[in-house]
KEVO-806990 format. One record per residue (C-alpha): residue number from 1; residue in three letters; x, z, y. Coordinates in nm, 4 decimals. Layout:
residues N
- NUM/ALA/X/Z/Y
...
//
This chain:
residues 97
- 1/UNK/0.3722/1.8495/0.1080
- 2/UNK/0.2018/1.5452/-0.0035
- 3/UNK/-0.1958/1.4919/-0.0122
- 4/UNK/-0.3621/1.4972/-0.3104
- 5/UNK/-0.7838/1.3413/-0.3637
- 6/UNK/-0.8850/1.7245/-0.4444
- 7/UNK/-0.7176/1.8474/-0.1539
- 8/UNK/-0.8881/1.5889/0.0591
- 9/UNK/-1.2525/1.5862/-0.0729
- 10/UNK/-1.2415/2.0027/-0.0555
- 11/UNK/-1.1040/2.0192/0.3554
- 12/UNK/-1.4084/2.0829/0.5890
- 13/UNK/-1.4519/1.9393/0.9163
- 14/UNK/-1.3944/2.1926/1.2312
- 15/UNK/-1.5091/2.2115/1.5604
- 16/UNK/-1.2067/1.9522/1.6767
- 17/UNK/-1.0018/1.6624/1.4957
- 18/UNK/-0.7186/1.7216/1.2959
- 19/UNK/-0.4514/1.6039/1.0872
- 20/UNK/-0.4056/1.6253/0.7120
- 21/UNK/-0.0178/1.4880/0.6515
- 22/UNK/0.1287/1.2772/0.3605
- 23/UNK/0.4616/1.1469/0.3787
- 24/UNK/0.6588/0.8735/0.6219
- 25/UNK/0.4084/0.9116/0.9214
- 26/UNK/0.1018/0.8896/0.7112
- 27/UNK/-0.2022/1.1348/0.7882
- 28/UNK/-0.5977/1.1556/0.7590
- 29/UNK/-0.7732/1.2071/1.0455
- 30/UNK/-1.0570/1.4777/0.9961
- 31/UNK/-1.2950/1.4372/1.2710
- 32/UNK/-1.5740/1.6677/1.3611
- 33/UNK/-1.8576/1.4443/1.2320
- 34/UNK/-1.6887/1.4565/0.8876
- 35/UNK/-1.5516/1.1081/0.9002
- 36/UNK/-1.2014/1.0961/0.7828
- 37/UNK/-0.9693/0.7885/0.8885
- 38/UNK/-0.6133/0.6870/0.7506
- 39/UNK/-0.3127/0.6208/1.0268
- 40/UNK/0.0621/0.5609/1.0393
- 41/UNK/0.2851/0.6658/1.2469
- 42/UNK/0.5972/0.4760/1.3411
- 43/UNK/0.8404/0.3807/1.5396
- 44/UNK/0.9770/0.0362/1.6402
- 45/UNK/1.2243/-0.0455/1.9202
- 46/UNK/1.1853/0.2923/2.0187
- 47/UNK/0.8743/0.3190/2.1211
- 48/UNK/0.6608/0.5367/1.8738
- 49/UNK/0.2759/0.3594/1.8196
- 50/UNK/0.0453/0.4189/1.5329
- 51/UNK/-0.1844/0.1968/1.3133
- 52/UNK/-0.5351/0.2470/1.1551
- 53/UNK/-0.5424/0.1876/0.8040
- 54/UNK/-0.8781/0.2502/0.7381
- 55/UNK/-1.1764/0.5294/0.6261
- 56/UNK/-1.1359/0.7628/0.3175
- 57/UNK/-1.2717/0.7219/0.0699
- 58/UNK/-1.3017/0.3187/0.1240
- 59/UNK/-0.9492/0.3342/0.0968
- 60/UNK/-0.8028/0.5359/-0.1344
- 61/UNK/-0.4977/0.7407/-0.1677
- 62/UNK/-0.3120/0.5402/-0.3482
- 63/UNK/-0.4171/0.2535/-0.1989
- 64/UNK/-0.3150/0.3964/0.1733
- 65/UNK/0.0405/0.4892/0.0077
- 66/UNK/0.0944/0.1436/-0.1244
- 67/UNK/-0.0404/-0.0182/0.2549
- 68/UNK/0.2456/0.2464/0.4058
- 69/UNK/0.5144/0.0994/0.1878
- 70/UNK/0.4591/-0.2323/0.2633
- 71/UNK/0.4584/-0.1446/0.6422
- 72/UNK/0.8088/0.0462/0.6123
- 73/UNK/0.9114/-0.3095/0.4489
- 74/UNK/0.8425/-0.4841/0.7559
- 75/UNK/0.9648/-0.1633/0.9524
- 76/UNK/1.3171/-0.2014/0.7733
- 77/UNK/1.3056/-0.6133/0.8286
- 78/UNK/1.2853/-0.5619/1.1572
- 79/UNK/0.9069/-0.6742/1.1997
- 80/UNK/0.6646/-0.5232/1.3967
- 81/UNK/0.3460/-0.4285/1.1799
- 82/UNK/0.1011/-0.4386/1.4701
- 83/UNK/0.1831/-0.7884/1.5665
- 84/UNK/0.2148/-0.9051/1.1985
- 85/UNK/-0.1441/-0.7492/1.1409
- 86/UNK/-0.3057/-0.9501/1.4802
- 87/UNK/-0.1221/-1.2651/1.3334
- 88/UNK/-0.2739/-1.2186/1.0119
- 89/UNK/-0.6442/-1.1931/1.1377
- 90/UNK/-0.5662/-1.4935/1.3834
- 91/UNK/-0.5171/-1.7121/1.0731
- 92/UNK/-0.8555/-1.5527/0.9141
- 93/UNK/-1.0463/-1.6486/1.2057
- 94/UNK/-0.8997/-1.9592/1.2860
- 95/UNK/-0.9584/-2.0893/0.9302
- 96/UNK/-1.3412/-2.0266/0.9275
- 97/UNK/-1.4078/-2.2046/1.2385
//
C-alpha cells in the first residue's frame, strides 16, 4: 500500500526504528527520536545496497517518488546510482575550488 502525507505526519515514533513502505524499495525510516529519513532499496549486479534520499518533511513525498524514478532510470540503463551520486558531488566540489 502506498504512503500517503496524512499517514506519515499521524505515525508515532516507538521505542525502536522502523519502516513505513511505499513502492519499488522506497521506505521512511521512523527513528526513535522522531526523525524520519527517506531510503531506497535496490539491487544492482546482484548485490542488494540502499541509498539515503533525505529527511521528511525537507523532502517531500512527491518529491522522494520522483528522486526513486529517476534512480530506477539509471537502474534499468545499467548505471549504478551510488557511484553516479559520488560523481555528481565530485564535480560540485571540484568546481568551487
Amino acid at each position: 500500500m502506498s504512503l500517503s502525507d496524512a499517514k506519515i505526519r499521524s505515525t508515532k515514533p516507538s521505542d525502536k526504528p522502523f519502516k513505513l513502505t511505499d513502492s519499488y524499495g522506497l521506505y521512511l525510516l521512523v527513528n526513535p527520536d522522531g526523525s524520519r529519513l527517506w531510503y531506497l532499496k535496490y539491487r544492482f549486479n546482484r548485490k542488494e545496497s540502499r541509498i539515503a534520499l533525505g529527511a521528511y518533511p525537507l523532502v517531500s513525498l512527491s518529491d522522494v517518488r520522483q528522486h526513486r524514478d529517476g534512480i530506477r532510470k539509471l537502474l534499468a540503463h545499467n548505471i549504478n546510482p551510488a557511484l553516479q551520486w559520488e560523481m555528481r558531488s565530485c564535480q560540485v566540489h571540484c568546481s568551487k575550488t
